[in-house]
C-alpha positions as CSV (number, residue, x, y, z in Angstrom):
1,X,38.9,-14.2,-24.2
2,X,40.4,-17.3,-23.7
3,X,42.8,-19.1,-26.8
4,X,44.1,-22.9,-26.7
5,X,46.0,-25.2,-29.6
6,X,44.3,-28.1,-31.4
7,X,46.1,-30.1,-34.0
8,X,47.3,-26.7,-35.2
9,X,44.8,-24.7,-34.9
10,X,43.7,-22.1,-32.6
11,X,40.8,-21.5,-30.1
12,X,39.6,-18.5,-29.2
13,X,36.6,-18.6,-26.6
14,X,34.7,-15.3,-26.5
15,X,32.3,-14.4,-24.0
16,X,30.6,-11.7,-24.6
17,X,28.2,-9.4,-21.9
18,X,25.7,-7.0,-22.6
19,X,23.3,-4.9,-20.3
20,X,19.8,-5.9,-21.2
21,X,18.0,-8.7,-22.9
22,X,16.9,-7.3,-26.1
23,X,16.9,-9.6,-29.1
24,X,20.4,-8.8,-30.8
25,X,22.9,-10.6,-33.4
26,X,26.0,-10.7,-31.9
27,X,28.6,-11.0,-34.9
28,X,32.5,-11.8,-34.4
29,X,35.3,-11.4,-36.8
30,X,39.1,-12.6,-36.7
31,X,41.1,-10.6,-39.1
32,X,44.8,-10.5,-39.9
33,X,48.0,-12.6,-40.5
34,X,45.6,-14.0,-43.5
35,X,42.9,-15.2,-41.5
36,X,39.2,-14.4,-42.2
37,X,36.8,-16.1,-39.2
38,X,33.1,-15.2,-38.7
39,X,30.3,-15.9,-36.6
40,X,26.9,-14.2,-36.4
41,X,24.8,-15.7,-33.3
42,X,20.8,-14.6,-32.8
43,X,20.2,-14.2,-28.8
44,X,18.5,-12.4,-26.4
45,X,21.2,-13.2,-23.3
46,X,22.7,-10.7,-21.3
47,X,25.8,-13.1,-21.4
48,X,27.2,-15.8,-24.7
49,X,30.1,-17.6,-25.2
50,X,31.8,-18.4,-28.5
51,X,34.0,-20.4,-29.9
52,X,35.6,-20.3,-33.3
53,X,38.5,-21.6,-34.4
54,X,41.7,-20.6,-36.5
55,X,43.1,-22.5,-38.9
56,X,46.7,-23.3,-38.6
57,X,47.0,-20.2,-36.1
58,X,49.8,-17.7,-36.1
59,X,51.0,-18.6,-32.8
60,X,52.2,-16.1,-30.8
61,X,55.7,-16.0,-28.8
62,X,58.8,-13.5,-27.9
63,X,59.9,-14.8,-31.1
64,X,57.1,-13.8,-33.3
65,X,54.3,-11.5,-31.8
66,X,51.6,-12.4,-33.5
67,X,48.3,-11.1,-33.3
68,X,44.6,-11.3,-34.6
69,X,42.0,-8.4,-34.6
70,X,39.3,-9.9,-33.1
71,X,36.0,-7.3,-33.1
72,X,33.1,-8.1,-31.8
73,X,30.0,-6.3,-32.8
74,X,26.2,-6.1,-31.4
75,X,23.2,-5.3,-34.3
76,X,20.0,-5.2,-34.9
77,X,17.7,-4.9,-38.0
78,X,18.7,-0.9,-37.9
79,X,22.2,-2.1,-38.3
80,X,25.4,-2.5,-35.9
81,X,25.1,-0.3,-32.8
82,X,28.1,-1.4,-30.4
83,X,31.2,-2.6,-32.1
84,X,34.8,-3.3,-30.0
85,X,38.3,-4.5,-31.6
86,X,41.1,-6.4,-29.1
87,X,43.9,-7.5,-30.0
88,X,44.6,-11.3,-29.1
89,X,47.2,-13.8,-29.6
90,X,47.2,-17.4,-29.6
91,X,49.3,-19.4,-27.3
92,X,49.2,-21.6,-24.3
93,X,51.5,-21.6,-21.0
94,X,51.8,-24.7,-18.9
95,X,53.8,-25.7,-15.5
96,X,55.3,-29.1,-15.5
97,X,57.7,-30.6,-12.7
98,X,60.7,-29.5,-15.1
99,X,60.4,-26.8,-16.6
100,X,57.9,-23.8,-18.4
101,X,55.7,-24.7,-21.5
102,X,55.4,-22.1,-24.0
103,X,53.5,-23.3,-27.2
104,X,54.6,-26.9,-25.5
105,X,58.2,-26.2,-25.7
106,X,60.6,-25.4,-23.0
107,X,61.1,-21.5,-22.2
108,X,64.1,-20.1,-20.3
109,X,63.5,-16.6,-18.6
110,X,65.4,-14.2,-18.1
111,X,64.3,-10.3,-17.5
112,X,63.9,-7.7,-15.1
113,X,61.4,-6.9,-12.3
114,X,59.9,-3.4,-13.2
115,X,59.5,-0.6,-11.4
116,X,57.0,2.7,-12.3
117,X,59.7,5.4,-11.8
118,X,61.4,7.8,-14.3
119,X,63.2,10.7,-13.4
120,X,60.7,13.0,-15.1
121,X,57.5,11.8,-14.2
122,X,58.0,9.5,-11.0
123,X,55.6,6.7,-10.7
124,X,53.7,7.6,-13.4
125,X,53.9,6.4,-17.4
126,X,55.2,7.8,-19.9
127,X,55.0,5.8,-23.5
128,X,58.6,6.4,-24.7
129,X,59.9,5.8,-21.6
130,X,57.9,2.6,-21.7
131,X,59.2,1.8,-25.0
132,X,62.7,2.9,-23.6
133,X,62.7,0.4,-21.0
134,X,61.8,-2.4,-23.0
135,X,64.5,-1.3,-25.6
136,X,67.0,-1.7,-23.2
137,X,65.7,-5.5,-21.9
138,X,65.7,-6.5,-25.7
139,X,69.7,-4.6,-26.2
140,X,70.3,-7.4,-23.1
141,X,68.9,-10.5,-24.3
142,X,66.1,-10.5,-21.6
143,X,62.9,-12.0,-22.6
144,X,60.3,-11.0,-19.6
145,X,59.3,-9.0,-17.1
146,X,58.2,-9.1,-13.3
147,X,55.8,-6.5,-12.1
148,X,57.0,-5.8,-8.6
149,X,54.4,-5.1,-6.1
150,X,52.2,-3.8,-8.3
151,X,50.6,-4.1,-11.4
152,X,51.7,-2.8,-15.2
153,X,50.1,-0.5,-16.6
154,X,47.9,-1.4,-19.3
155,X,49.8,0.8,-21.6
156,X,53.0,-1.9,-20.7
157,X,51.3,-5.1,-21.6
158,X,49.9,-3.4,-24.3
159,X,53.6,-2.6,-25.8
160,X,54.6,-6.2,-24.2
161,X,52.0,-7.8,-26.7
162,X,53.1,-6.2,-29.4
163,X,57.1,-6.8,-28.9
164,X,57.1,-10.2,-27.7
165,X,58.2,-9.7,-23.9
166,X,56.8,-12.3,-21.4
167,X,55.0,-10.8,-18.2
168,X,54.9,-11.8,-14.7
169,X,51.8,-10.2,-13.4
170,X,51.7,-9.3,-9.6
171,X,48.7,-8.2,-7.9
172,X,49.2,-5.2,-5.2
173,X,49.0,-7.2,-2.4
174,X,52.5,-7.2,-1.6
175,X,54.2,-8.0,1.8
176,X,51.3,-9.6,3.1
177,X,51.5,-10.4,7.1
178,X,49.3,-13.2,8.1
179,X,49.8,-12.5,11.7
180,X,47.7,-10.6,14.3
181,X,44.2,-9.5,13.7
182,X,42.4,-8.7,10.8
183,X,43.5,-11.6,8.8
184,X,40.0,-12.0,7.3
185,X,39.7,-8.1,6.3
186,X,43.1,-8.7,4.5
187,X,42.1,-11.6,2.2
188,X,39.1,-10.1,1.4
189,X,40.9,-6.8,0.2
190,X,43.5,-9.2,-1.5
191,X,41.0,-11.2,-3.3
192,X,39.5,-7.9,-4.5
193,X,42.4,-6.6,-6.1
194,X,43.2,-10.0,-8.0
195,X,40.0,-10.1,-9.3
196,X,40.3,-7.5,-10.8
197,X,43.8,-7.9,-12.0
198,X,42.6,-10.5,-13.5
199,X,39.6,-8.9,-15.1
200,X,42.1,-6.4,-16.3
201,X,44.5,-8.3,-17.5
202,X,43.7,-11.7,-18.6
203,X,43.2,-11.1,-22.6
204,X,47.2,-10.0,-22.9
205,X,49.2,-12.9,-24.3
206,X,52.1,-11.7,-23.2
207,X,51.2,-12.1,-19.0
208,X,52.0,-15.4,-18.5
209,X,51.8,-16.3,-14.9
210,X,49.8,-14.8,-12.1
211,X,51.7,-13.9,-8.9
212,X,50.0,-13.6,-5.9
213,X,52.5,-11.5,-3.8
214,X,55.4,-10.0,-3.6
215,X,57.3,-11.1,-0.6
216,X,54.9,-12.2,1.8
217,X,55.8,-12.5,5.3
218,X,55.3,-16.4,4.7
219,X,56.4,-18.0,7.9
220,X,53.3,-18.5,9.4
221,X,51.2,-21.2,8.6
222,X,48.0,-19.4,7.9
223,X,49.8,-18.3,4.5
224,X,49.0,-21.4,2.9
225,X,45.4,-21.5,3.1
226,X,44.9,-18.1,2.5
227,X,47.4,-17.8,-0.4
228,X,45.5,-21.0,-1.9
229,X,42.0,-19.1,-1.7
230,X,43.7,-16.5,-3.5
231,X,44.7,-19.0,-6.5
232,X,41.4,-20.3,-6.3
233,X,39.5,-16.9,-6.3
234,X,41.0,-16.1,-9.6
235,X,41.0,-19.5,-11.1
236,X,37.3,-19.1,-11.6
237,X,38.0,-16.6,-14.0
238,X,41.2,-17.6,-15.6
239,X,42.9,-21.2,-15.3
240,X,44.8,-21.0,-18.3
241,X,48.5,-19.6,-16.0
242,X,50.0,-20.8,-13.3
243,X,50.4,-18.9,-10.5
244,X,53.7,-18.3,-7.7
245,X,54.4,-15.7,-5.3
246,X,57.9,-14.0,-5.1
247,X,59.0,-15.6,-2.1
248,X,61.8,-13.6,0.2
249,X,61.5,-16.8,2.7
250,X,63.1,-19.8,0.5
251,X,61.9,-23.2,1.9
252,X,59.9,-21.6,4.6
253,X,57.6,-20.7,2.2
254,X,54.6,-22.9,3.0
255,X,52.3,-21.2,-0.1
256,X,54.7,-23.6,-2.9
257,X,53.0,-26.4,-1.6
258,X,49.6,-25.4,-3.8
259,X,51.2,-23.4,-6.5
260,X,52.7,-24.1,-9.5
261,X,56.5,-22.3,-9.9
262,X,58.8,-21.1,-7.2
263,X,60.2,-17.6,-7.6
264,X,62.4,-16.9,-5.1
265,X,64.2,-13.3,-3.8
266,X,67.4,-14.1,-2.4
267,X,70.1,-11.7,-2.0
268,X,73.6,-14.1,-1.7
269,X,76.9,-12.0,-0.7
270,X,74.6,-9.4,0.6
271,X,71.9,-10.1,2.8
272,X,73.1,-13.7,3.2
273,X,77.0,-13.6,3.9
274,X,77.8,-10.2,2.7
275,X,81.2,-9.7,0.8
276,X,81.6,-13.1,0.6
277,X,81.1,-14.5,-2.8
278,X,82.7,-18.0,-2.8
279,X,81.0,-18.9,0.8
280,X,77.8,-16.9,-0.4
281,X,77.7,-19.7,-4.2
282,X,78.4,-22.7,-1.8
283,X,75.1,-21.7,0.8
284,X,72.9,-20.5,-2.5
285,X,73.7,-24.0,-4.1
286,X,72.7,-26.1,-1.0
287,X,69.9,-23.8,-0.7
288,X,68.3,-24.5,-4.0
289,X,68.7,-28.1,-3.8
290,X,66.7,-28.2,-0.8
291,X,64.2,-26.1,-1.4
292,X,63.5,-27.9,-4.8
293,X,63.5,-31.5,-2.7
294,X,60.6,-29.9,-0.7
295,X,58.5,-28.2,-4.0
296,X,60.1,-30.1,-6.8
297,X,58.9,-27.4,-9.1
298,X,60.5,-25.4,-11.7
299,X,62.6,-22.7,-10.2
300,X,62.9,-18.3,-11.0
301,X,65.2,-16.6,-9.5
302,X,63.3,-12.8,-9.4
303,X,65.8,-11.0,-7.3
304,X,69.7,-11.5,-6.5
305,X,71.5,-8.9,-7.7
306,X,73.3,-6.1,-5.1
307,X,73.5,-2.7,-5.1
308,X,75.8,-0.7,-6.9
309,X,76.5,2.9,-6.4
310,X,76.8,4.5,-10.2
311,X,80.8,5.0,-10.4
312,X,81.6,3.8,-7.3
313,X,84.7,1.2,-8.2
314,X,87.0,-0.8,-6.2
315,X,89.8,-3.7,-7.1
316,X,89.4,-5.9,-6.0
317,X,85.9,-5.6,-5.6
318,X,83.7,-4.4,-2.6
319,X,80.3,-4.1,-1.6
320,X,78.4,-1.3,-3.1
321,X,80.4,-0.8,-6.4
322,X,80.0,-1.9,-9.8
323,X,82.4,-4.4,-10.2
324,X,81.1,-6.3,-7.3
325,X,77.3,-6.3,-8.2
326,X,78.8,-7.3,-11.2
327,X,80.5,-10.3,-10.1
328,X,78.3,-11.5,-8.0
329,X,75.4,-11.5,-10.8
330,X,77.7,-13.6,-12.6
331,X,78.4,-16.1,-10.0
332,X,74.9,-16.2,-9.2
333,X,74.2,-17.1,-12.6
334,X,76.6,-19.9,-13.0
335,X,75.4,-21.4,-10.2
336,X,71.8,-21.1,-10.8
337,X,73.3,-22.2,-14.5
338,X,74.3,-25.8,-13.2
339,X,70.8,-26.7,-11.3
340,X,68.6,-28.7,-14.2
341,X,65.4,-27.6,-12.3
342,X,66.4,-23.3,-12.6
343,X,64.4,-22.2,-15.8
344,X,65.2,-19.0,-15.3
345,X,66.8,-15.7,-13.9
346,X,65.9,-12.3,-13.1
347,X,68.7,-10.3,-11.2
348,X,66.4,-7.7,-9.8
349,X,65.5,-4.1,-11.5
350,X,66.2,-2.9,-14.5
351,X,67.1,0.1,-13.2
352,X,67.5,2.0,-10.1
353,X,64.9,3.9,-8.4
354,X,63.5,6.2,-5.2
355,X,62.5,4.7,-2.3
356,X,61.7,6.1,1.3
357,X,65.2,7.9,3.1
358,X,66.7,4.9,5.6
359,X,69.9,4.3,6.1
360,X,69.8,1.1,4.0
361,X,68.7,3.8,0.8
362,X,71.9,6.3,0.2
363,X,70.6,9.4,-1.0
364,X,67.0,8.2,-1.0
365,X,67.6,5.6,-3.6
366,X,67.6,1.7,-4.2
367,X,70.8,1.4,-6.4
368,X,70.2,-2.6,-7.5
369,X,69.1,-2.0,-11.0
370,X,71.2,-3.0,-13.8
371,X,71.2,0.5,-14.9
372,X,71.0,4.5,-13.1
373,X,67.9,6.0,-12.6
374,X,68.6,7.8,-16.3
375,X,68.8,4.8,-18.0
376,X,73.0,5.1,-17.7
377,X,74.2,0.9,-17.9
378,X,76.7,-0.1,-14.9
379,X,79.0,-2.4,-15.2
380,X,76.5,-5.7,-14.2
381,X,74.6,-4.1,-17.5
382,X,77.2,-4.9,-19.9
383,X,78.5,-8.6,-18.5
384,X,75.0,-9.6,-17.8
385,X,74.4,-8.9,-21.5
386,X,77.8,-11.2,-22.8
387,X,76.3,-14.0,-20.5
388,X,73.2,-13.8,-21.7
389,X,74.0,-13.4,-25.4
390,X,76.6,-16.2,-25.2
């Protein structure tokens, strides 16, 4: 399924695929939010595409959620013998040089990346901790969500849909090193998995842009061109999104020069000058400037924030407690705040989570979520929510 806007009403191409060539009425209905749209078709295909139109569509946005029923059935003179329902929502996403089009009107983001880890069940799912999560982004103010390193689970863009939280979809091919051999082994691997996150994926309204990676190891010029087969790859099934990687090498990252947004991890006051805040604001700001002069494109800032060991408090503040995770989120934020070309900001993870013992992981743990492991809010939790509330 595919949706567009005309004049006020929506499109919804259908393309539907069947396993033999048997003469069969393919019949499609739209239901809900007071629309009635049908459309029986005679053909003896394994493949058809429909269109039918909407009129003045329900559009759908964080705002207002809305969604169709759309069921498509297969029949023959014995009556209907296949029959499948999706939910789909109307609504178009575009990248201009400044700034995200939602509906074709400017969108700020701000959210979370997302990790798969609850105390109680680990990586896997669990709905009401799904619901939980998603509770907590809306208590903030955030609007969207960065899968990080690997893909949602459908059971997350299926609650996403339905709430009205934007999605940055990531495929698994995260960290990608485009040195050494085995460089073509790689981007066939790579453009497996997006195919099919695509294939997966592509009918949820609320995943609005495809990235392609999560912190590649972009420094190499052979990034480009295989990052751009990659776009390419999945453009032949979807071209409605626009597509970014989450880069962890700023202007260094050569792949900007054929995508659409920049999304950049950065970690000022911590990787980059660390426990200095007012030198950290003054590189970050010179940073950004240049890095938009090379890819004037609009701007996402996916990761910043620090870690913060739950309780751990210092005046005046010091690296690894609350109250300077918290301050530097904020002075990240004004300063992402005063660049026209920043649409948005996403401080890191919601919450924390496990990660592999180092000695850069305390206890076994990555502590830069906004909130504990439990779901407990730090300090960052509750300014981050007056500045984004404000």
């Amino acid at each position: 399924v595919t949706t567009d806007i005309r004049e006020g009403n929506g499109m919804v191409r259908v393309k539907v695929t069947r396993s033999s060539t048997d003469a069969v009425t393919v019949r499609l209905k739209i239901r809900g939010l007071g629309a009635e749209v049908d459309r029986d078709l005679e053909t003896s295909s394994e493949s058809v595409e429909v269109t039918l139109m909407v009129p003045h569509a329900a559009l759908w946005s964080p705002q207002n959620p809305n969604l169709y029923d759309l069921t498509v059935e297969l029949a023959t003179s014995l009556g209907t013998f296949d029959r499948y329902t999706l939910p789909v929502g109307i609504r178009t996403i575009k990248a201009e040089a400044d700034g995200l089009l939602l509906n074709g009107e400017k969108i700020a983001i701000k959210g979370f990346g997302l990790h798969n880890d609850m105390p109680m069940v680990g990586r896997g799912n669990a709905r009401a901790d799904v619901i939980k999560d998603l509770s907590l982004m809306r208590w903030m103010g955030a609007n969207c969500l960065r899968a990080k390193g690997y893909p949602p689970s459908e059971e997350v863009l299926d609650i996403c849909d339905r709430l009205g939280m934007l999605v940055i979809d990531e495929t698994p091919a995260a960290g990608l090193v485009f040195a050494g051999t085995g460089l073509e082994k790689r981007y066939h691997m790579s453009r497996q998995v997006s195919r099919e996150l695509v294939a997966r994926d592509k009918n949820h309204p609320s995943v609005i842009m495809w990235s392609l990676s999560g912190e590649p190891h972009s420094r190499r010029g052979a990034s480009q061109l295989f990052l751009d087969r990659m776009r390419k790859d999945m453009q032949e099934t979807d071209k409605s999104r626009p597509f970014t990687v989450a880069s962890m090498v700023g202007i260094d990252e050569n792949a900007f020069k054929v995508l659409d947004v920049v999304c950049l991890d950065l970690y000022p006051a911590w990787e980059s000058s660390p426990g200095q805040i007012k030198e950290a604001m003054a590189e970050l700001a010179t940073a950004l400037d240049n890095i938009h002069e090379k890819f004037p494109k609009p701007v996402i800032m996916t990761e910043f924030a620090p870690d913060a060991i739950p309780g751990h408090h210092a005046l005046p503040s010091e690296m690894w407690s609350e109250e300077y995770q918290a301050e530097v989120v904020a002075n990240v934020i004004q300063v992402l705040r005063s660049k026209p070309y920043v649409i948005g900001h996403m401080p890191g993870t919601l919450a924390d989570y496990r990660v592999a013992q180092s000695t850069a992981a305390p206890m076994g743990m990555a502590y830069r979520g906004m909130f504990t492991r439990e779901r407990r809010p730090k300090l960052a939790a509750h300014s981050l929510r007056t500045l984004w509330r404000r």
